[in-house]
mmCIF file as gemmi writes it, N, C-alpha and C atoms, coordinates in Angstrom:
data_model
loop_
_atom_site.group_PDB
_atom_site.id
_atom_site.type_symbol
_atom_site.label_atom_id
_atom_site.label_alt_id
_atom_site.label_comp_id
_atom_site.label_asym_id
_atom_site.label_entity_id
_atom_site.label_seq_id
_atom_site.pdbx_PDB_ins_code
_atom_site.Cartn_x
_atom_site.Cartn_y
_atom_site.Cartn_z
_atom_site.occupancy
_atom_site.B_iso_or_equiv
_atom_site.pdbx_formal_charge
_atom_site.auth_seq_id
_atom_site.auth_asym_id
_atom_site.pdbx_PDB_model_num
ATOM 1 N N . UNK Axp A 1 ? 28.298 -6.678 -128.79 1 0 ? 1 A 1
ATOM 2 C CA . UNK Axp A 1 ? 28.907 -5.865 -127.762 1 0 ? 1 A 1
ATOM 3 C C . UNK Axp A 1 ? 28.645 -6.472 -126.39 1 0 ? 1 A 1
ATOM 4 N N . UNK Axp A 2 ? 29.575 -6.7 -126.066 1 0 ? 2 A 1
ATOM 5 C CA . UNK Axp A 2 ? 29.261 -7.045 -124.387 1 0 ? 2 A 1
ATOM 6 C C . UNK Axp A 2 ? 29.353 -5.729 -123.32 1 0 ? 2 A 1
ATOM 7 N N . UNK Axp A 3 ? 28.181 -6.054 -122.634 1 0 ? 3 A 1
ATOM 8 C CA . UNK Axp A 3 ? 27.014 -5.231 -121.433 1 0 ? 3 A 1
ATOM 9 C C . UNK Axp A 3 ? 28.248 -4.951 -120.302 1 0 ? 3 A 1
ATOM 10 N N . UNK Axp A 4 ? 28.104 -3.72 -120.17 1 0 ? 4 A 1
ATOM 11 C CA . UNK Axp A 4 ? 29.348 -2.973 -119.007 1 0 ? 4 A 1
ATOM 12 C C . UNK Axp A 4 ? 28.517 -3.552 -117.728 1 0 ? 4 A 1
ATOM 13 N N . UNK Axp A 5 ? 29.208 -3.533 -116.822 1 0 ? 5 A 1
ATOM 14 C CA . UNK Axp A 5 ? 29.242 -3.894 -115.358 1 0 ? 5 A 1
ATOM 15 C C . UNK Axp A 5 ? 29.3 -3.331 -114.779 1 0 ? 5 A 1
ATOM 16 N N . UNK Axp A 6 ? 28.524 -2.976 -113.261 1 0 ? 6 A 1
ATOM 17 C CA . UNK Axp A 6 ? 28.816 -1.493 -112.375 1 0 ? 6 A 1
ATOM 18 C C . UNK Axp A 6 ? 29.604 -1.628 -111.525 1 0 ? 6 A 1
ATOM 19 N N . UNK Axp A 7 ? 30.637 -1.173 -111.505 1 0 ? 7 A 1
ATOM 20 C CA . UNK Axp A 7 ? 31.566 -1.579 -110.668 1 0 ? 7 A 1
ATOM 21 C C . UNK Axp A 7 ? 31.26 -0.479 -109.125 1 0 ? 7 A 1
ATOM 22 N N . UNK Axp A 8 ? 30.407 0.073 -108.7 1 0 ? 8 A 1
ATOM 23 C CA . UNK Axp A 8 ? 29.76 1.193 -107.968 1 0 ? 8 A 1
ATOM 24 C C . UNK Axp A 8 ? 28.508 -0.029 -107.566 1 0 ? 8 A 1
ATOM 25 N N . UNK Axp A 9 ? 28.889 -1.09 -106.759 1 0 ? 9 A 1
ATOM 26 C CA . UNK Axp A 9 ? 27.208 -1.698 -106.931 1 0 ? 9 A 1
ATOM 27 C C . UNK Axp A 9 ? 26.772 -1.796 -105.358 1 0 ? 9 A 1
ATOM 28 N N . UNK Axp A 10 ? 25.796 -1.797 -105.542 1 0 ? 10 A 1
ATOM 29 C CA . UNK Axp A 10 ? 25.373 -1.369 -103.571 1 0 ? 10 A 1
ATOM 30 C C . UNK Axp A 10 ? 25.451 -2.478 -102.97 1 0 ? 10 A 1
ATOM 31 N N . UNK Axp A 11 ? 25.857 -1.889 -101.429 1 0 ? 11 A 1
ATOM 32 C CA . UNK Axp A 11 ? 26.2 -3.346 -99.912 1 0 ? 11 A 1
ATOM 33 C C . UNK Axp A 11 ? 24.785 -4.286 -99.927 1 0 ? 11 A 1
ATOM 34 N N . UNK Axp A 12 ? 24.86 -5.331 -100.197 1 0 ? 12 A 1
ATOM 35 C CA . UNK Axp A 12 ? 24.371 -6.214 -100.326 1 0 ? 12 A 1
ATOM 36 C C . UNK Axp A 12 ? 23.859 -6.425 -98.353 1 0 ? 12 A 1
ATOM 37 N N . UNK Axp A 13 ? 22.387 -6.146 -98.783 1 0 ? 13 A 1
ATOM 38 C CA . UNK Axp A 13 ? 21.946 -6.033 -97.432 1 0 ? 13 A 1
ATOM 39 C C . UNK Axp A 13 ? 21.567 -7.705 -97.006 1 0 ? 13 A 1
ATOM 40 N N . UNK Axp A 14 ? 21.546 -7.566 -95.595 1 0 ? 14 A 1
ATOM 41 C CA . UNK Axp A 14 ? 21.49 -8.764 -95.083 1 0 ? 14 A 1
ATOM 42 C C . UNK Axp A 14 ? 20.541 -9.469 -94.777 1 0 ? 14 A 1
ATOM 43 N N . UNK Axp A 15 ? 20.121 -10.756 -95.021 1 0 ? 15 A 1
ATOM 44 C CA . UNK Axp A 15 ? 18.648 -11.283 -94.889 1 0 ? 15 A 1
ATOM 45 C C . UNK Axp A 15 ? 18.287 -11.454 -94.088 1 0 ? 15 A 1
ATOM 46 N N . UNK Axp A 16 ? 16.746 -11.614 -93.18 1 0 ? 16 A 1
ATOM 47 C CA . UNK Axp A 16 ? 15.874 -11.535 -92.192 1 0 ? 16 A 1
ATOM 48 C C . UNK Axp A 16 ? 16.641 -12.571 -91.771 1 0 ? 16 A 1
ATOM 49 N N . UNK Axp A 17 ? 17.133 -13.413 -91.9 1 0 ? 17 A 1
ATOM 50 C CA . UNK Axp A 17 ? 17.268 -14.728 -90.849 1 0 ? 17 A 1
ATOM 51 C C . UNK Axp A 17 ? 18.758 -14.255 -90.098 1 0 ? 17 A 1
ATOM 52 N N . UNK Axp A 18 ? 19.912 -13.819 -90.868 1 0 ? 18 A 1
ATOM 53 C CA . UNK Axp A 18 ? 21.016 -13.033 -90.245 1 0 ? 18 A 1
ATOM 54 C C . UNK Axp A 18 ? 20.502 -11.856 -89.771 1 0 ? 18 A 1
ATOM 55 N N . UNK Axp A 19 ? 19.903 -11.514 -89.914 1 0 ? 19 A 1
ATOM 56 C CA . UNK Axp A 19 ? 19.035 -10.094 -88.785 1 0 ? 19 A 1
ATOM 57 C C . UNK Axp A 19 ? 18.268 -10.364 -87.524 1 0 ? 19 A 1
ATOM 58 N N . UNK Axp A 20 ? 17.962 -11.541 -87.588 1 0 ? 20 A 1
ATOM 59 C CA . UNK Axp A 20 ? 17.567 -12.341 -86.408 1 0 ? 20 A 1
ATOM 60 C C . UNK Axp A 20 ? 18.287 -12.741 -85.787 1 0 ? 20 A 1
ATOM 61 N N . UNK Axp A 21 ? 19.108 -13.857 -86.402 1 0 ? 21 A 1
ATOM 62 C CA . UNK Axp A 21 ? 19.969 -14.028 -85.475 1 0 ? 21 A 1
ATOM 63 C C . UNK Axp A 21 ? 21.547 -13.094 -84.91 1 0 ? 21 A 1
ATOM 64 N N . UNK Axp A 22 ? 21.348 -12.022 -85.491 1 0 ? 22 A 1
ATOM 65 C CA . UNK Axp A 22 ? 22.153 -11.165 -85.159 1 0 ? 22 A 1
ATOM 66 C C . UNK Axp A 22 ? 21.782 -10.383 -83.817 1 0 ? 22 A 1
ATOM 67 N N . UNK Axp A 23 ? 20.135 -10.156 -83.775 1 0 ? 23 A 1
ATOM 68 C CA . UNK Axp A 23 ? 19.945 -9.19 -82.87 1 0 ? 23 A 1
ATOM 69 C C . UNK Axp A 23 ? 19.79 -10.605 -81.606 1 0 ? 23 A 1
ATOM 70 N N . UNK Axp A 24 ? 19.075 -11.573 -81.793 1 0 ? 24 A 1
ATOM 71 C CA . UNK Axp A 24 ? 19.181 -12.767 -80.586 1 0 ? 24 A 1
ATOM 72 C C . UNK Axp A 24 ? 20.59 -12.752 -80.099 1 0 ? 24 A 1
ATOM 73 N N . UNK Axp A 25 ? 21.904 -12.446 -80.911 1 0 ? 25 A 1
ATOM 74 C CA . UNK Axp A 25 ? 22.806 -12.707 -80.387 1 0 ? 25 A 1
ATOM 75 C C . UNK Axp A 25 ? 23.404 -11.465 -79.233 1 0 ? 25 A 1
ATOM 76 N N . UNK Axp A 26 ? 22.698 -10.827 -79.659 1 0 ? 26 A 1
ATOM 77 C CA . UNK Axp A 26 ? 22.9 -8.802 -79.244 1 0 ? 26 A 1
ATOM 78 C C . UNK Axp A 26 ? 22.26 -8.977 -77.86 1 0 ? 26 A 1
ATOM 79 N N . UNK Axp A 27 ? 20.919 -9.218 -77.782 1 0 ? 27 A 1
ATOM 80 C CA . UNK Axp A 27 ? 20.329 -9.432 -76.5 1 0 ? 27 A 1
ATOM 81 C C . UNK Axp A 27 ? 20.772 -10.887 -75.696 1 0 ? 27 A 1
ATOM 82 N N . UNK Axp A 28 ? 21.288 -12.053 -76.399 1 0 ? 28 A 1
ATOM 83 C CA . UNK Axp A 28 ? 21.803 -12.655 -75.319 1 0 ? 28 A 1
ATOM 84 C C . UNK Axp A 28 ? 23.311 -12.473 -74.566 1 0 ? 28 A 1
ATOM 85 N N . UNK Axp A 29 ? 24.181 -11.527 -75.27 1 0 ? 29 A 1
ATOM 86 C CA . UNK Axp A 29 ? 24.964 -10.547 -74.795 1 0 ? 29 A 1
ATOM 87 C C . UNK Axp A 29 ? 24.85 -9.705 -73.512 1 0 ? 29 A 1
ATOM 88 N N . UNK Axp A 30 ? 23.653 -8.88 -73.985 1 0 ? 30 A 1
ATOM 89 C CA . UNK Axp A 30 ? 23.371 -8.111 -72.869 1 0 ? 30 A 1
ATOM 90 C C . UNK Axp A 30 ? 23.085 -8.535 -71.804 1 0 ? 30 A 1
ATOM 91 N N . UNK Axp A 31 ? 22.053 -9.587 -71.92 1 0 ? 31 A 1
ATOM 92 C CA . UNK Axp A 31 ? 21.276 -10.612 -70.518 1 0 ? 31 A 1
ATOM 93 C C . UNK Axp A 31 ? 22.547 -11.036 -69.933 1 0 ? 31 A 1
ATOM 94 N N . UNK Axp A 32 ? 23.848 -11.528 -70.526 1 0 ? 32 A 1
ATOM 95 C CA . UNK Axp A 32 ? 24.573 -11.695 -70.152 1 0 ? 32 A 1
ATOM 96 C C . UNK Axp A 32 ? 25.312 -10.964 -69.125 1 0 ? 32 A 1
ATOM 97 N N . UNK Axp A 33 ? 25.457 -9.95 -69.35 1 0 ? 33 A 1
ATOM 98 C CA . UNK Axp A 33 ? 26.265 -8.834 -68.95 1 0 ? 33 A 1
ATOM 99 C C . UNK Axp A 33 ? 25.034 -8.295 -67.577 1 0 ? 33 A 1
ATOM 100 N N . UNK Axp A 34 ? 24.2 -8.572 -67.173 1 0 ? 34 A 1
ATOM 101 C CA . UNK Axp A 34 ? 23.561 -8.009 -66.556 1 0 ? 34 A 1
ATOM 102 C C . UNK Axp A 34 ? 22.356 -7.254 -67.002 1 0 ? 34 A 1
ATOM 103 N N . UNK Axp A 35 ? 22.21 -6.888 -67.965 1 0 ? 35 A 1
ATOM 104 C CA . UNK Axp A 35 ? 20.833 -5.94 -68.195 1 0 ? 35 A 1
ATOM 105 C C . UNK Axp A 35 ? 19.714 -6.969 -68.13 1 0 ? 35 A 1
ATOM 106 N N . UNK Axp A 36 ? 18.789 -5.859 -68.03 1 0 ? 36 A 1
ATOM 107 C CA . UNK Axp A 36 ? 17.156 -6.413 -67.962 1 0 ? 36 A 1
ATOM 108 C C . UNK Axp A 36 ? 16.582 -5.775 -69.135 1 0 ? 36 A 1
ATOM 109 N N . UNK Axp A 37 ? 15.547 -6.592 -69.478 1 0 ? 37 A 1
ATOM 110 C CA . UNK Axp A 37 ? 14.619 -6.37 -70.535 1 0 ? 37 A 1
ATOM 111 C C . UNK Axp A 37 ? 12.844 -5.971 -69.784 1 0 ? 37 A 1
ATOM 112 N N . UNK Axp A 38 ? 12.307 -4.41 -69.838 1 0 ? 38 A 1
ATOM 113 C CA . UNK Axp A 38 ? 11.473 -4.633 -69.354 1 0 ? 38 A 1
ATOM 114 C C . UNK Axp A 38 ? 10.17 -4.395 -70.238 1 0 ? 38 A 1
ATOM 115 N N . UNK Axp A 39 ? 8.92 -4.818 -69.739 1 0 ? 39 A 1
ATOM 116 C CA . UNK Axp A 39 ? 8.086 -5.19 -70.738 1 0 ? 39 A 1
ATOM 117 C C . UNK Axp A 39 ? 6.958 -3.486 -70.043 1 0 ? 39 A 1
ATOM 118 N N . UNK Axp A 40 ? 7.184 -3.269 -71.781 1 0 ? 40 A 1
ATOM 119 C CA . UNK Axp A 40 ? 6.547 -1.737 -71.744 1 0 ? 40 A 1
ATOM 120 C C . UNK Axp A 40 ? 4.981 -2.012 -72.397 1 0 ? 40 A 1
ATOM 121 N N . UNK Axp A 41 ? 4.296 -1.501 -71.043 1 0 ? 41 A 1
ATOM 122 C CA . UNK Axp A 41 ? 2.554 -1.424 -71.6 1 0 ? 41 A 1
ATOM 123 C C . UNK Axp A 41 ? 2.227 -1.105 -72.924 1 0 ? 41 A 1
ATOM 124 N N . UNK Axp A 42 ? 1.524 -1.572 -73.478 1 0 ? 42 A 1
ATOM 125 C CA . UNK Axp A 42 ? 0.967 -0.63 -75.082 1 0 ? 42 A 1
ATOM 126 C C . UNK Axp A 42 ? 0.882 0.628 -75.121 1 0 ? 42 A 1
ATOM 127 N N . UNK Axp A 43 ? 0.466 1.034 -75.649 1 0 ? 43 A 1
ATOM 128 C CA . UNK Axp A 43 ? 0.557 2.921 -75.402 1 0 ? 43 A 1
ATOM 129 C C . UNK Axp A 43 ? 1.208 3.568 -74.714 1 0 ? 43 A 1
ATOM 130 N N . UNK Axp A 44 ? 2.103 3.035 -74.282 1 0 ? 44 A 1
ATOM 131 C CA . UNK Axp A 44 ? 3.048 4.198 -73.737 1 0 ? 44 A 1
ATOM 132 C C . UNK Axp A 44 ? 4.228 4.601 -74.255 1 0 ? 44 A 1
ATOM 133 N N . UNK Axp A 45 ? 4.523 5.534 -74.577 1 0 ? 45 A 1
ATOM 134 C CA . UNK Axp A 45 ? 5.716 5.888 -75.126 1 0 ? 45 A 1
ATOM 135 C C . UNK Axp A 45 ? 6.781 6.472 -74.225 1 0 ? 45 A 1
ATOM 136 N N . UNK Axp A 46 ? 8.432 6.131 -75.033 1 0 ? 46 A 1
ATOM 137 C CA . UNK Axp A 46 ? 8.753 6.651 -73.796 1 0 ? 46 A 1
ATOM 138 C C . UNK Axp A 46 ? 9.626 8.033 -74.268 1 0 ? 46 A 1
ATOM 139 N N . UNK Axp A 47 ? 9.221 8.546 -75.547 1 0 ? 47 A 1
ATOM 140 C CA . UNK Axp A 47 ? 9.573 9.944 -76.03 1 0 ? 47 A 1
ATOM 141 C C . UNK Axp A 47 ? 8.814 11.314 -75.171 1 0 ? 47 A 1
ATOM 142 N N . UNK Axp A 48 ? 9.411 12.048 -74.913 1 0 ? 48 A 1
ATOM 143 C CA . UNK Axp A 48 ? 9.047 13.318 -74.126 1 0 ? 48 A 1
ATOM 144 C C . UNK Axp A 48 ? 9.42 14.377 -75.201 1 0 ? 48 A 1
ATOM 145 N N . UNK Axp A 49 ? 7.866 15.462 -74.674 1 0 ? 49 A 1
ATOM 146 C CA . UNK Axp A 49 ? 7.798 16.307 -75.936 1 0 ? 49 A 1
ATOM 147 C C . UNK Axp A 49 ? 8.899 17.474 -75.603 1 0 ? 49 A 1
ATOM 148 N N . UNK Axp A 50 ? 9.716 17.866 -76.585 1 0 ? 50 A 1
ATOM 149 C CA . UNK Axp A 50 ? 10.525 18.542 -76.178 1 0 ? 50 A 1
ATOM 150 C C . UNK Axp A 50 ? 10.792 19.87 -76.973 1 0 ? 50 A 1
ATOM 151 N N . UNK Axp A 51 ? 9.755 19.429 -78.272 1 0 ? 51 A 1
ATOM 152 C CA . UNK Axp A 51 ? 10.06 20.762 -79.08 1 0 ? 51 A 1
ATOM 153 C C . UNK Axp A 51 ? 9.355 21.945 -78.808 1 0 ? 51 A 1
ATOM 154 N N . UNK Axp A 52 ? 8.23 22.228 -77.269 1 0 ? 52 A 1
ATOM 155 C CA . UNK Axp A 52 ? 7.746 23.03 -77.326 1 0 ? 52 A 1
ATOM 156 C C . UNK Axp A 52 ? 6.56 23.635 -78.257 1 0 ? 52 A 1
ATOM 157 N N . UNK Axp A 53 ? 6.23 24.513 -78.444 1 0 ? 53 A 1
ATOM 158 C CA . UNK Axp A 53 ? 4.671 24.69 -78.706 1 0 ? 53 A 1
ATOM 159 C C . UNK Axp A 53 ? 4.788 24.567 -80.183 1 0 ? 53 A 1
ATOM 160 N N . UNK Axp A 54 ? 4.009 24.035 -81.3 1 0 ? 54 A 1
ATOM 161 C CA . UNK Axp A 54 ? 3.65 24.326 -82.216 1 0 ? 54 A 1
ATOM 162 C C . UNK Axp A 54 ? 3.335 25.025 -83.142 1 0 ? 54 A 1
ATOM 163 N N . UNK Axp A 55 ? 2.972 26.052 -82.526 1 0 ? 55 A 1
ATOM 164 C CA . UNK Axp A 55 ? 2.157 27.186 -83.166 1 0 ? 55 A 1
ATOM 165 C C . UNK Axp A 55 ? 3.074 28.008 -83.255 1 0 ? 55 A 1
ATOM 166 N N . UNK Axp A 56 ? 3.22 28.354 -84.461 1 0 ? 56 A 1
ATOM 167 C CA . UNK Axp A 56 ? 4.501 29.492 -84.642 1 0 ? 56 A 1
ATOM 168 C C . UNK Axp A 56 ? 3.52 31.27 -85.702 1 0 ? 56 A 1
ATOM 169 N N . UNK Axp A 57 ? 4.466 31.893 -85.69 1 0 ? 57 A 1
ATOM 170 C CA . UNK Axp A 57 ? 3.698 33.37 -86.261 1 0 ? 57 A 1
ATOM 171 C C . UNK Axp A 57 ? 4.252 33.714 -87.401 1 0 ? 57 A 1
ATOM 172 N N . UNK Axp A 58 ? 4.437 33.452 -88.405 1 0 ? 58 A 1
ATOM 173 C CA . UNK Axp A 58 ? 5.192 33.856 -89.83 1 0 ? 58 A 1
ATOM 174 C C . UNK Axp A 58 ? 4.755 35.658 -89.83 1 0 ? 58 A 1
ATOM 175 N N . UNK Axp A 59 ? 5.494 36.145 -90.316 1 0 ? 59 A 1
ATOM 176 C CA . UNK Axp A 59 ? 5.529 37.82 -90.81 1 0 ? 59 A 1
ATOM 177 C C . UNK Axp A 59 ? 5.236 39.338 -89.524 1 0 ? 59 A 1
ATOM 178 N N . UNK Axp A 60 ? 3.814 39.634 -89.548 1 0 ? 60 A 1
ATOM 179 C CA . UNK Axp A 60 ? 3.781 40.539 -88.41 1 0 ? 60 A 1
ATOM 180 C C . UNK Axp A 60 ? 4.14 40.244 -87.094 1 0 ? 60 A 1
ATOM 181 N N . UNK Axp A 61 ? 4.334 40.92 -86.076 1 0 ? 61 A 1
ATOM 182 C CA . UNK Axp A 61 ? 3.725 40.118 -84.782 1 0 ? 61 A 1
ATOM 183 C C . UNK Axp A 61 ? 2.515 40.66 -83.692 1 0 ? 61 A 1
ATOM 184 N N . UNK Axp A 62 ? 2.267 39.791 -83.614 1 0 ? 62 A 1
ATOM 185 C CA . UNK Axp A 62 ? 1.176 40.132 -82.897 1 0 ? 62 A 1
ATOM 186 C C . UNK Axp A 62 ? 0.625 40.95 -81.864 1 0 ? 62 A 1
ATOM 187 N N . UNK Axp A 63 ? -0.107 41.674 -82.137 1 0 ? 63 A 1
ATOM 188 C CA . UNK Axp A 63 ? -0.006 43.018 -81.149 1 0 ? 63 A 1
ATOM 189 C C . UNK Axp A 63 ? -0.821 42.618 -80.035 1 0 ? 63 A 1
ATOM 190 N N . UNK Axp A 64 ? -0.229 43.692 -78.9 1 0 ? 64 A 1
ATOM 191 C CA . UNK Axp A 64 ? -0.277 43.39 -77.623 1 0 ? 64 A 1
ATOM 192 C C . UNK Axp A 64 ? -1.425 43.769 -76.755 1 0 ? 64 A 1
């Protein structure tokens, strides 16, 4: 018996070296165009907390 074939077969992802030179080509684009690249200290992030407090109250509430 000959072995069925998947014809459903997944996007063949792209290798580190076309991922490199894909994104080198992305940023020498941009440099092009005017943007700057700036160099962000270690620890700093530049996400802001936005979801507000944590602490939430499941069932009663809390009396006053």
């Amino acid at each position: 018996m000959a072995k069925k074939t998947s014809t459903a077969s997944k996007k063949k992802q792209p290798t580190a070296v076309e991922t490199r030179e894909s994104i080198e080509e992305q940023v020498q684009a941009f440099l092009a165009n005017g943007g700057e690249i700036q160099q962000v200290p270690k620890g700093v992030s530049g996400q802001t907390n936005t979801s507000g407090p944590k602490h939430i109250t499941l069932g009663k509430k809390p009396r006053s």
